[in-house]
LOKE-452661 format. One record per residue (C-alpha): residue number from 1; residue in three letters; x, y, z. Coordinates in Angstrom, 3 decimals. Layout:
# LOKE-452661
+-----+------+----------+----------+----------+
! pos ! code !       c1 !       c2 !       c3 !
+-----+------+----------+----------+----------+
! NUM !  ALA !        X !        Y !        Z !
...
+-----+------+----------+----------+----------+
***
This chain:
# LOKE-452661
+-----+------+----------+----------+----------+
! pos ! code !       c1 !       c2 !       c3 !
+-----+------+----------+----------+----------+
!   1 !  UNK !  -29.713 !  -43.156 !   -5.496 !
!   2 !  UNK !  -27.958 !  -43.261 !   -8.699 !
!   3 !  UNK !  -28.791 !  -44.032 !  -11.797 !
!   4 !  UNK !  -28.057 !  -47.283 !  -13.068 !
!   5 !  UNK !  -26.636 !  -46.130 !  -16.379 !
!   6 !  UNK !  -24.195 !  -43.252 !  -15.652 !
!   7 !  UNK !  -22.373 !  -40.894 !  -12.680 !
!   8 !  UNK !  -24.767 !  -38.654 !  -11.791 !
!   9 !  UNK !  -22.382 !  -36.461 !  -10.371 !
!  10 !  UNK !  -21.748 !  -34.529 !  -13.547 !
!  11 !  UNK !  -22.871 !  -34.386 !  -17.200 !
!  12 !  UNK !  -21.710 !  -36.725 !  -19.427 !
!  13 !  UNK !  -20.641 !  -36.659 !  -23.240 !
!  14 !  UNK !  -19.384 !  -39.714 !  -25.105 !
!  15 !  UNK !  -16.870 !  -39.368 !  -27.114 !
!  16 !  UNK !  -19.366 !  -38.716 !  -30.845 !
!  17 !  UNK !  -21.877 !  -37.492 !  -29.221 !
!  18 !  UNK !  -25.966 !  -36.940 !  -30.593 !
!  19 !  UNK !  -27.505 !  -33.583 !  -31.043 !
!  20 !  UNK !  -30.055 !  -35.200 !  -28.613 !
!  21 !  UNK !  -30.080 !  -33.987 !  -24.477 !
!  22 !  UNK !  -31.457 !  -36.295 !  -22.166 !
!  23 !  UNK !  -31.638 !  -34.562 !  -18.727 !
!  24 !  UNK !  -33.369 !  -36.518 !  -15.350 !
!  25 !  UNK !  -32.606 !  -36.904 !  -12.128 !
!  26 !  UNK !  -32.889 !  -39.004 !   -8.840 !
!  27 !  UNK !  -35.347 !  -36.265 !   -7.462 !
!  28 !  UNK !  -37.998 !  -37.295 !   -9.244 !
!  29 !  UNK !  -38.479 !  -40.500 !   -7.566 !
!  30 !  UNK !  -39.162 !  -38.462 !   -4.044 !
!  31 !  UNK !  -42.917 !  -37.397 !   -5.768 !
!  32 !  UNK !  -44.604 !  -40.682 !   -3.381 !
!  33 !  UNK !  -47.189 !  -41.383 !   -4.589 !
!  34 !  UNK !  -47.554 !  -45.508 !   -3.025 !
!  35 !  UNK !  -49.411 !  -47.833 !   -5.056 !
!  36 !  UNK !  -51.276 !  -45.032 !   -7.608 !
!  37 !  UNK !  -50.522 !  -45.624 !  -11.126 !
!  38 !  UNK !  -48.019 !  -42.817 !  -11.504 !
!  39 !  UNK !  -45.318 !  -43.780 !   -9.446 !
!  40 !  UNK !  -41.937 !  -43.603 !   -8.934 !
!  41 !  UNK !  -41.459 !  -47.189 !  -10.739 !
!  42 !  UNK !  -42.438 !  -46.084 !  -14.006 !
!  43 !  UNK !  -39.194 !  -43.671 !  -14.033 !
!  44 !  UNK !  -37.420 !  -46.804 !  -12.268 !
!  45 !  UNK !  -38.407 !  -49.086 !  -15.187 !
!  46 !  UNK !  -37.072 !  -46.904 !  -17.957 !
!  47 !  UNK !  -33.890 !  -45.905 !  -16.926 !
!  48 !  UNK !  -33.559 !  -49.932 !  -15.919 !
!  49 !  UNK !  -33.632 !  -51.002 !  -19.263 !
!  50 !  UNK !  -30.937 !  -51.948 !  -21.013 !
!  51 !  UNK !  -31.976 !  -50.801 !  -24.468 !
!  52 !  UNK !  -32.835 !  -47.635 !  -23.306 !
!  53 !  UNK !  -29.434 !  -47.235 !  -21.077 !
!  54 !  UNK !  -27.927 !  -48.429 !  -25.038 !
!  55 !  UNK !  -29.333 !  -45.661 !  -26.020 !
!  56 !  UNK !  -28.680 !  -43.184 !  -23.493 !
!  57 !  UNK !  -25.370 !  -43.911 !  -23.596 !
!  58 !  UNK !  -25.547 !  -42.086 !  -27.605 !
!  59 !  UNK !  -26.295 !  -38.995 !  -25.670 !
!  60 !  UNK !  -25.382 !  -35.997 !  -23.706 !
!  61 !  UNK !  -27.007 !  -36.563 !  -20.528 !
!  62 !  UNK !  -27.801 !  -34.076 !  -18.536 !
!  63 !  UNK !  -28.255 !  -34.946 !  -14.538 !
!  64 !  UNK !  -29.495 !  -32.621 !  -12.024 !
!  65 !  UNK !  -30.733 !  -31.586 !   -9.178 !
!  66 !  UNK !  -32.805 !  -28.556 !  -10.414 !
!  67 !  UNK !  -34.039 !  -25.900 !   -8.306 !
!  68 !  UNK !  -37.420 !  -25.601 !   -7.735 !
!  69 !  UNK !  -38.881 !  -22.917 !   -9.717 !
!  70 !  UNK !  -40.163 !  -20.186 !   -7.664 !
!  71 !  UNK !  -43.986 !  -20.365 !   -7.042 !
!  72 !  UNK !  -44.042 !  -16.828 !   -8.385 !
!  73 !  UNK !  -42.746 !  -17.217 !  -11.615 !
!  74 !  UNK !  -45.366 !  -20.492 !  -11.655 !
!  75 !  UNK !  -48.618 !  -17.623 !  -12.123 !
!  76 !  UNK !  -47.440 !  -16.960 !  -15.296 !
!  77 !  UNK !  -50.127 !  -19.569 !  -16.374 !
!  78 !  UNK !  -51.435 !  -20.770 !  -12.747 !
!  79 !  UNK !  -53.409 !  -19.045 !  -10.523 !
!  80 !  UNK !  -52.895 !  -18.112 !   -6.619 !
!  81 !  UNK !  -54.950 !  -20.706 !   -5.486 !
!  82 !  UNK !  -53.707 !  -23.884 !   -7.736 !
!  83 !  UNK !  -50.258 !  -23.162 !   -6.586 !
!  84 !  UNK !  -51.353 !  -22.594 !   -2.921 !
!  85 !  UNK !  -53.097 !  -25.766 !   -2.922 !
!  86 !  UNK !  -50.614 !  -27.640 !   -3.976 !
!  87 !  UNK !  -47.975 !  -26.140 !   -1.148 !
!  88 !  UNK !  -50.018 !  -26.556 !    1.741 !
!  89 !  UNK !  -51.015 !  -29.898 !    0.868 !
!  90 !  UNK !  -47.412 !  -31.052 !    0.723 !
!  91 !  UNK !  -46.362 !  -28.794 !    3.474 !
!  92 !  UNK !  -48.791 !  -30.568 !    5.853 !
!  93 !  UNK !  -46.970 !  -34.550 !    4.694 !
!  94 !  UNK !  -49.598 !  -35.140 !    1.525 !
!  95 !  UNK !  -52.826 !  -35.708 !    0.528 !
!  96 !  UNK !  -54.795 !  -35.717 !   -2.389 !
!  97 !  UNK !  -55.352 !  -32.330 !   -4.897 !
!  98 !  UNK !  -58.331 !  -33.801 !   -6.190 !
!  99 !  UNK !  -59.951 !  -37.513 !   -6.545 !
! 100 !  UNK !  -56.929 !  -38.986 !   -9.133 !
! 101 !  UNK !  -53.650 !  -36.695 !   -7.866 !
! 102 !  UNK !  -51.879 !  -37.647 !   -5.154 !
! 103 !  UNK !  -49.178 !  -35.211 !   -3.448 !
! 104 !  UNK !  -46.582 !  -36.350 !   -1.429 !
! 105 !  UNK !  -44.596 !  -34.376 !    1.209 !
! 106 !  UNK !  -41.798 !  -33.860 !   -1.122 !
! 107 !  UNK !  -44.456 !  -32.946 !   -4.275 !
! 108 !  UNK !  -44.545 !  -28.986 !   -4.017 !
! 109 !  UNK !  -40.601 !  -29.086 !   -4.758 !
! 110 !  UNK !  -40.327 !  -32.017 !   -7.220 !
! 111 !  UNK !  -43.130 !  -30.677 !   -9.165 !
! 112 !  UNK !  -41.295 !  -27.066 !   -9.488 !
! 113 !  UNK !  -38.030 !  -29.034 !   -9.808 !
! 114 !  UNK !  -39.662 !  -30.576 !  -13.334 !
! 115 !  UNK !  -40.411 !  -27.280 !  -14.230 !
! 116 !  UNK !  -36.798 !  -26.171 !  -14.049 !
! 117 !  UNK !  -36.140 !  -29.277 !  -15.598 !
! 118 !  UNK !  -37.919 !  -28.479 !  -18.664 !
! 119 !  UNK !  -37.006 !  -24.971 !  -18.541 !
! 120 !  UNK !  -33.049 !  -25.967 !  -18.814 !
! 121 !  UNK !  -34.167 !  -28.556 !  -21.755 !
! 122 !  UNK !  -35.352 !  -25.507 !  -23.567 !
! 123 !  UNK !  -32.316 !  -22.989 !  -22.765 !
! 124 !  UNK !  -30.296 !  -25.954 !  -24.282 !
! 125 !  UNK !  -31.714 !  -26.582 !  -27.395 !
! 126 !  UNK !  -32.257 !  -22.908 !  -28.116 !
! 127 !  UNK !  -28.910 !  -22.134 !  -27.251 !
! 128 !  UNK !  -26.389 !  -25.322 !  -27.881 !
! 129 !  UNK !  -26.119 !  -27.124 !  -31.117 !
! 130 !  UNK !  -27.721 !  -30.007 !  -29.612 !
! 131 !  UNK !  -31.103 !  -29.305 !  -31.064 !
! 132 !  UNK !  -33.284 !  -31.606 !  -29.338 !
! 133 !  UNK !  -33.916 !  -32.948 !  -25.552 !
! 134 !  UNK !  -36.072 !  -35.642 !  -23.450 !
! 135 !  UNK !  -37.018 !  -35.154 !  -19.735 !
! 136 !  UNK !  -37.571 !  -37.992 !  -17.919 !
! 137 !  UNK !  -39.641 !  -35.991 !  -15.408 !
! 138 !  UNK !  -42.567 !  -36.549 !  -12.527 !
! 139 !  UNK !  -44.796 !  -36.009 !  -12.075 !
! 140 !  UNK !  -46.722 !  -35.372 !  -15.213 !
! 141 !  UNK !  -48.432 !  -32.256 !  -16.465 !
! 142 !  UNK !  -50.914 !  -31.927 !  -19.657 !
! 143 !  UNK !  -53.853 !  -31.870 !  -17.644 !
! 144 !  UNK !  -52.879 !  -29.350 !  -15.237 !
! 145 !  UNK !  -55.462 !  -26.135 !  -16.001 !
! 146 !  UNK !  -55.301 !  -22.549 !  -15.246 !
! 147 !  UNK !  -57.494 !  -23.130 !  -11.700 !
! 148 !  UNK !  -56.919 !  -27.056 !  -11.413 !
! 149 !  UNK !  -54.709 !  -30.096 !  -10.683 !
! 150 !  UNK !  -55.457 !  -32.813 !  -12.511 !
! 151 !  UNK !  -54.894 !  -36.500 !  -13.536 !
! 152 !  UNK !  -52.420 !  -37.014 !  -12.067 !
! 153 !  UNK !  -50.806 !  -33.490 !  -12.953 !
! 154 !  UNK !  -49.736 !  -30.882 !  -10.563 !
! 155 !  UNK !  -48.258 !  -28.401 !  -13.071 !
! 156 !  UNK !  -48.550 !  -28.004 !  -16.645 !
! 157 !  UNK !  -44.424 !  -28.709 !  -17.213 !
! 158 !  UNK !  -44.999 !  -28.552 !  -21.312 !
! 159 !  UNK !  -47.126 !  -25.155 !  -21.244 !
! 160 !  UNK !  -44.792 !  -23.840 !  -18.731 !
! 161 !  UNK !  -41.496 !  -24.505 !  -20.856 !
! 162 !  UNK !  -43.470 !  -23.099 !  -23.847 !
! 163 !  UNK !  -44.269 !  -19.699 !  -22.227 !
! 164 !  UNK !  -40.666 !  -19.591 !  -21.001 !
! 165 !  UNK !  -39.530 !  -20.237 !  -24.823 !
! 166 !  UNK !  -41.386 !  -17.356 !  -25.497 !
! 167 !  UNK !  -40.421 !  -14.848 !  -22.957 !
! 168 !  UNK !  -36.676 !  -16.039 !  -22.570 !
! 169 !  UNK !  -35.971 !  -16.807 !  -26.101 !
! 170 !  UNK !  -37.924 !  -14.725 !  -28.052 !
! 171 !  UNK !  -39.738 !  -17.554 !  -29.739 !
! 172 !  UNK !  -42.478 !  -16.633 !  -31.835 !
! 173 !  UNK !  -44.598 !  -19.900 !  -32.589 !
! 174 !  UNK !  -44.604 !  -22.899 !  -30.707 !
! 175 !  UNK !  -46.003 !  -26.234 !  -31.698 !
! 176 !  UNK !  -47.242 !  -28.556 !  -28.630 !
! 177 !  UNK !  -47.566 !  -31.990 !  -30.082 !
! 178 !  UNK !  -49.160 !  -34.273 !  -27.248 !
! 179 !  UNK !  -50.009 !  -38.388 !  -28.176 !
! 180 !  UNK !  -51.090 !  -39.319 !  -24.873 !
! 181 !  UNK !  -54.343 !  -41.393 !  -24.801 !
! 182 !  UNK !  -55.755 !  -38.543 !  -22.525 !
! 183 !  UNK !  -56.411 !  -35.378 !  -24.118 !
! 184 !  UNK !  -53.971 !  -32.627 !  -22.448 !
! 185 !  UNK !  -56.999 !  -30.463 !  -21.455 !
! 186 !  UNK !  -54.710 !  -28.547 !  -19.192 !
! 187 !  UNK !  -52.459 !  -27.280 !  -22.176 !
! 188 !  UNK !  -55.274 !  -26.664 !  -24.541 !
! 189 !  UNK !  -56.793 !  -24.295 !  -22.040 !
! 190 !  UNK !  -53.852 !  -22.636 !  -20.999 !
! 191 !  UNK !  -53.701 !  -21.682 !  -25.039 !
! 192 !  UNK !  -56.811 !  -21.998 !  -26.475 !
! 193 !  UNK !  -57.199 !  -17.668 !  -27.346 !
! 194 !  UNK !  -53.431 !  -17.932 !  -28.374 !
! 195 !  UNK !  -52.091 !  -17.942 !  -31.865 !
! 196 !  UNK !  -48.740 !  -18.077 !  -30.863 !
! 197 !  UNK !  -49.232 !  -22.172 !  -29.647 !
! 198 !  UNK !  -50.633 !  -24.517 !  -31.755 !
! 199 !  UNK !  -51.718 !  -27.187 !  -29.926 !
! 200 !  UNK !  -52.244 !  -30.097 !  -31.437 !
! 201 !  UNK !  -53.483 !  -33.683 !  -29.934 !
! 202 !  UNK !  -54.349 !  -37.165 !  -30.964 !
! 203 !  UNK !  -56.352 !  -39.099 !  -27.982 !
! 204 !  UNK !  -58.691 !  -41.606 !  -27.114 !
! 205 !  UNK !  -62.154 !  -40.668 !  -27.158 !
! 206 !  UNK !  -65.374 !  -40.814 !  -25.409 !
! 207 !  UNK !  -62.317 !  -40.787 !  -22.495 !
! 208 !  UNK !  -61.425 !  -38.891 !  -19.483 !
! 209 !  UNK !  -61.205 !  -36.325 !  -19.069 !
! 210 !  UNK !  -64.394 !  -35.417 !  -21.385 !
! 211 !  UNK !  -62.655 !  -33.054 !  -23.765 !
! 212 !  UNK !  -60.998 !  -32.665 !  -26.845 !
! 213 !  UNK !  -63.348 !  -33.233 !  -29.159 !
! 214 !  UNK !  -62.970 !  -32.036 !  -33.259 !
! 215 !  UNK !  -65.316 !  -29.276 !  -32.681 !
! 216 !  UNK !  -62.719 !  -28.106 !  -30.094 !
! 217 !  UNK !  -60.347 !  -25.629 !  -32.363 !
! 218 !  UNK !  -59.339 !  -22.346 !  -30.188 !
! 219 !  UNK !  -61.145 !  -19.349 !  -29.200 !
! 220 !  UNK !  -61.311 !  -15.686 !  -30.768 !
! 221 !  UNK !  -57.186 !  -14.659 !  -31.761 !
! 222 !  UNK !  -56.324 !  -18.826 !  -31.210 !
! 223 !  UNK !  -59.307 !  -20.084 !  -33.213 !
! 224 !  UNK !  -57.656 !  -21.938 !  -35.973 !
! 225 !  UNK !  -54.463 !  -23.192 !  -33.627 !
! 226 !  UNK !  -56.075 !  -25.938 !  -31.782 !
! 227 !  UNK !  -56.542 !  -29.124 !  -33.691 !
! 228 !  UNK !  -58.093 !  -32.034 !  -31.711 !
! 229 !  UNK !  -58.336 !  -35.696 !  -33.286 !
! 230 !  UNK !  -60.199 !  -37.825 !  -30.845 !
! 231 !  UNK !  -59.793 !  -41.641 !  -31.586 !
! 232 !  UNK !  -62.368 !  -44.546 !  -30.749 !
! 233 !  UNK !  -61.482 !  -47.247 !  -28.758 !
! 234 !  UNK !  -60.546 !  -50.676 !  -30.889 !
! 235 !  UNK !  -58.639 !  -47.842 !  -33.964 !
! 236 !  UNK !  -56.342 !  -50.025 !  -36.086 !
! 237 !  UNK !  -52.588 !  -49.154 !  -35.847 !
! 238 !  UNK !  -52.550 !  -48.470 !  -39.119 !
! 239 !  UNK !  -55.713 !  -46.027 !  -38.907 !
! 240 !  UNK !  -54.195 !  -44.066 !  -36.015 !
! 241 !  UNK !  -51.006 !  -43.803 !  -37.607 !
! 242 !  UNK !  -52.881 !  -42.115 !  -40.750 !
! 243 !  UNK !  -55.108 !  -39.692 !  -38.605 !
! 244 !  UNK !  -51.631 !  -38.820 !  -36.225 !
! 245 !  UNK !  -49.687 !  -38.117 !  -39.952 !
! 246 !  UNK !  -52.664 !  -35.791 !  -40.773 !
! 247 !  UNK !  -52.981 !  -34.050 !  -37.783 !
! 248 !  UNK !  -49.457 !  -33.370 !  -37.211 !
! 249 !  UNK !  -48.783 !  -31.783 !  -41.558 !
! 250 !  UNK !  -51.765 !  -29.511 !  -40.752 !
! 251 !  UNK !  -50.405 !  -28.358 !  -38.097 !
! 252 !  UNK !  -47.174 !  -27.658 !  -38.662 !
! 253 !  UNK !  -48.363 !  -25.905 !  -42.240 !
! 254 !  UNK !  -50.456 !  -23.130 !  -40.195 !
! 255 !  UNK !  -47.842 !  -22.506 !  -37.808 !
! 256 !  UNK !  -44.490 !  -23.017 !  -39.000 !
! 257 !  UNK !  -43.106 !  -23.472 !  -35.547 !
! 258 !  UNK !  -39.757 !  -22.293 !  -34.342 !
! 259 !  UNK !  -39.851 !  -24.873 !  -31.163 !
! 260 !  UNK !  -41.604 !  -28.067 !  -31.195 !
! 261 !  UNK !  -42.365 !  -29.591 !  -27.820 !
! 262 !  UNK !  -43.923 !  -33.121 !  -27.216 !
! 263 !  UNK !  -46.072 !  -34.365 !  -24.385 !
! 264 !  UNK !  -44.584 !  -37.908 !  -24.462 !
! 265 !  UNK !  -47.130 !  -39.687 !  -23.091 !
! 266 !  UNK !  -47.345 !  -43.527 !  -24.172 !
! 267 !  UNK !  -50.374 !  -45.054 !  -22.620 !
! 268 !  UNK !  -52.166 !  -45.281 !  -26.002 !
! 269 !  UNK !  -49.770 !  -49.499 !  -26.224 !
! 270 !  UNK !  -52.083 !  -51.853 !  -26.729 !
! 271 !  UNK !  -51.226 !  -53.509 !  -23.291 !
! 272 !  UNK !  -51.563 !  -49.997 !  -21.143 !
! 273 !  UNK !  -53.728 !  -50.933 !  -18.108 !
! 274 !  UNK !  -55.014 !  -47.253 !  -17.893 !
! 275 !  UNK !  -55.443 !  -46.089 !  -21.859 !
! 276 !  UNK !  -55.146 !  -49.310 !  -23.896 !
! 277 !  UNK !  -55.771 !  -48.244 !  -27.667 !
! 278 !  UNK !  -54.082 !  -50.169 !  -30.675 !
! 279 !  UNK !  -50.124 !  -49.246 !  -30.512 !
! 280 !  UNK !  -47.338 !  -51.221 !  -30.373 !
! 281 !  UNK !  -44.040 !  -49.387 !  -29.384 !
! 282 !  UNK !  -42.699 !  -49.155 !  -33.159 !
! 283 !  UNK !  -45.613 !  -46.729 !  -33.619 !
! 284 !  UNK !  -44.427 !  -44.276 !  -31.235 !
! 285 !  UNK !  -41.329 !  -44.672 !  -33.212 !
! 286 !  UNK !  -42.606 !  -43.690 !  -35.878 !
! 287 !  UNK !  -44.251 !  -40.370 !  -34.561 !
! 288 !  UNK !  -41.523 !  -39.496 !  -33.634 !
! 289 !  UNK !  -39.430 !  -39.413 !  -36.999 !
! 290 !  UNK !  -42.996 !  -37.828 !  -38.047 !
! 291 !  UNK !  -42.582 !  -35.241 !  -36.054 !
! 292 !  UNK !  -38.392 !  -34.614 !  -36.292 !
! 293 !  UNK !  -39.032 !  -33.849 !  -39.898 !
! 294 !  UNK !  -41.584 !  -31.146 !  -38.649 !
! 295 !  UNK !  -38.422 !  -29.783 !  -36.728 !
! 296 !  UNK !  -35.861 !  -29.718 !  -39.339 !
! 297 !  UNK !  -38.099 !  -28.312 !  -41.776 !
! 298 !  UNK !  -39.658 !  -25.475 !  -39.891 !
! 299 !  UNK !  -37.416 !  -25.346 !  -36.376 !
! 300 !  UNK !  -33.927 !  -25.988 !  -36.948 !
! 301 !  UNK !  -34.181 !  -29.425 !  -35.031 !
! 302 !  UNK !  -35.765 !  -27.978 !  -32.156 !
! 303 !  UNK !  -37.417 !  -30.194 !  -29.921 !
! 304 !  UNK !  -38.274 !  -30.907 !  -26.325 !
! 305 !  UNK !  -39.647 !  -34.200 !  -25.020 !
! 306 !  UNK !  -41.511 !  -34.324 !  -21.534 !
! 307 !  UNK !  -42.393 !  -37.336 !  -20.045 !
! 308 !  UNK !  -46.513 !  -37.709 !  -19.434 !
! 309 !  UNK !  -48.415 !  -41.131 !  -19.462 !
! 310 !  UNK !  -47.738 !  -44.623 !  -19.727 !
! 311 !  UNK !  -48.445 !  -47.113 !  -16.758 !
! 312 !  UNK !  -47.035 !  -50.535 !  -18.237 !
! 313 !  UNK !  -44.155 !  -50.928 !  -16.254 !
! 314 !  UNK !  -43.759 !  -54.092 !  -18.723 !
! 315 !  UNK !  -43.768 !  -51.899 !  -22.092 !
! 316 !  UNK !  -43.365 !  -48.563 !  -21.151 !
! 317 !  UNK !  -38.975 !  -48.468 !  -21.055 !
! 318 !  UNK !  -39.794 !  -50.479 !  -24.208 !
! 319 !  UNK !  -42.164 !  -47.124 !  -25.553 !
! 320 !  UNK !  -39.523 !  -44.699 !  -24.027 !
! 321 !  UNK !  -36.693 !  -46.502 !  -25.873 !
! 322 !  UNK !  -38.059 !  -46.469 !  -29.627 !
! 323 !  UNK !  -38.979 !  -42.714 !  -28.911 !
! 324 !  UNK !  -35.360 !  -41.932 !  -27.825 !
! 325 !  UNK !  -34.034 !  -44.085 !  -30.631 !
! 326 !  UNK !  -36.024 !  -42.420 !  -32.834 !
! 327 !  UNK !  -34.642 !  -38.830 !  -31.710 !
! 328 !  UNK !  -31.059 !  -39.616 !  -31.931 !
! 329 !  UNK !  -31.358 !  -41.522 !  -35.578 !
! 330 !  UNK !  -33.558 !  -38.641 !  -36.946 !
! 331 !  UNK !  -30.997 !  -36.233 !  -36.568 !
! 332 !  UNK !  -28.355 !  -35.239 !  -39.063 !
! 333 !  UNK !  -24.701 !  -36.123 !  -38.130 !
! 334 !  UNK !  -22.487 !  -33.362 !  -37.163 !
+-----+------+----------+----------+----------+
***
């Protein structure tokens, strides 16, 4: 299948090109997952849209396949037995990793393949002088633990392209900045004793999955480089937007990160049948200049965008689009 907005037989630069990468591919659509709420149309939805292919069209896209990461280089952060799991589930046609995550036949490699994915997003903004990237990957990834697949998450793409920042780049301090209405339990544990990853989340909350509460801040060398601000249900726009602004200046004061990655996750829209807080699709918009100006000031631009939550098939290309939009104006012309 190919994209409705370009060739994906090669990479493609418009003539005044962005400093923004978007990188995706076809693959992703072969994680089955039937009628569950992450499926395949939620990628088909976005890349659909014509404001969003508008947009697209501003940058250098980026089209795959990937190779699947090798399971080995996977235990990094996951143990034996997650990774196991997950293969002989989709070796045997698919199944279910636990009550909410459904693997297909075809999971075990797409799930590596947005791994690489995100791995090449990161090689390109540390390397190129496009400073700044947005994977339109499945499936999704914040909640994936140390021990666990998750909600809907079979590995943790966003902690796994931060560790690789670290050992293949030489990056320091990395800032995870994750809006999703869930809290990316899954990435806080991965870090929560490290200093080198702030981690910092805005979420809906009492919510699944039960964590990320205030009191939540990091453990012995990481205590200090978590930063948790859980939101009740019925929070004005303008309230959220005030607690995100916050959040996000704190954070990026006691780390001063030299990457900034993004769990893009955009079921917080008012009219999100799973997370349904207060936002319209301006807001994320505006998080996303928000957090831009975190970049430039501390990063040199950098930034990667991964793909997490957002179930409207109605508003999420709409979500999608103002945070693309929002990368490509926030950057400074070349």
């Amino acid at each position: 299948m190919g994209w409705p907005w370009h060739d994906e037989s090669m990479d493609r630069t418009i003539d005044q090109p962005t400093m923004t990468h978007l990188l995706t591919h076809a693959q992703f659509l072969q994680h089955d997952t039937g009628s569950h709420p992450e499926n395949a149309n939620r990628l088909r939805s976005i890349l659909a849209h014509p404001p969003f292919q508008q947009w697209a069209s501003r940058c250098t896209m980026i089209s795959g396949p990937w190779e699947p990461v090798p399971a080995e280089e996977l235990k990094i952060l996951h143990r034996r037995e997650l990774i196991d799991l997950a293969e002989r589930v989709s070796r045997q046609g698919g199944g279910r990793l636990d009550m909410d995550t459904v693997c297909s036949a075809a999971s075990f490699d797409v799930a590596r393949s947005a791994v690489a994915c995100a791995r090449e997003a990161v090689d390109r903004v540390m390397k190129a002088s496009d400073r700044q990237a947005l994977c339109l990957v499945r499936p999704p990834g914040h909640h994936a633990t140390a021990m666990e697949s998750m909600g809907f998450c079979i590995f943790n793409n966003i902690a796994l392209a931060a560790r690789y920042a670290q050992r293949q780049h030489g990056v320091e301090r990395v800032l995870i900045v994750d809006f999703d209405v869930h809290h990316g339990n899954g990435t806080q544990d991965l870090f929560y004793d490290d200093p080198s990853v702030f981690f910092f989340s805005t979420h809906r909350f009492p919510f699944y999955p039960g964590t990320g509460r205030s009191e939540e801040k990091g453990t012995g060398a990481g205590l200090g480089y978590t930063l948790n601000v859980p939101l009740p249900f019925g929070i004005t726009r303008h309230d959220f937007r005030e607690a995100f602004a916050q959040g996000l200046a704190r954070a990026a004061q006691a780390i001063k990160p030299q990457l900034v990655l993004i769990s893009a996750g955009f079921d917080a829209h008012q009219a999100d049948p799973v997370g349904s807080l207060s936002l319209e699709a301006e807001d994320f918009a505006v998080f996303t200049k928000q957090i831009s100006d975190v970049a430039q000031t501390h990063a040199q631009g950098r930034i990667v965008s991964l793909l997490e939550g957002g179930y409207s098939l109605e508003w999420l290309p709409e979500c999608v689009t103002a945070h693309l939009q929002a990368l490509v104006e926030s950057q400074p012309p070349q």
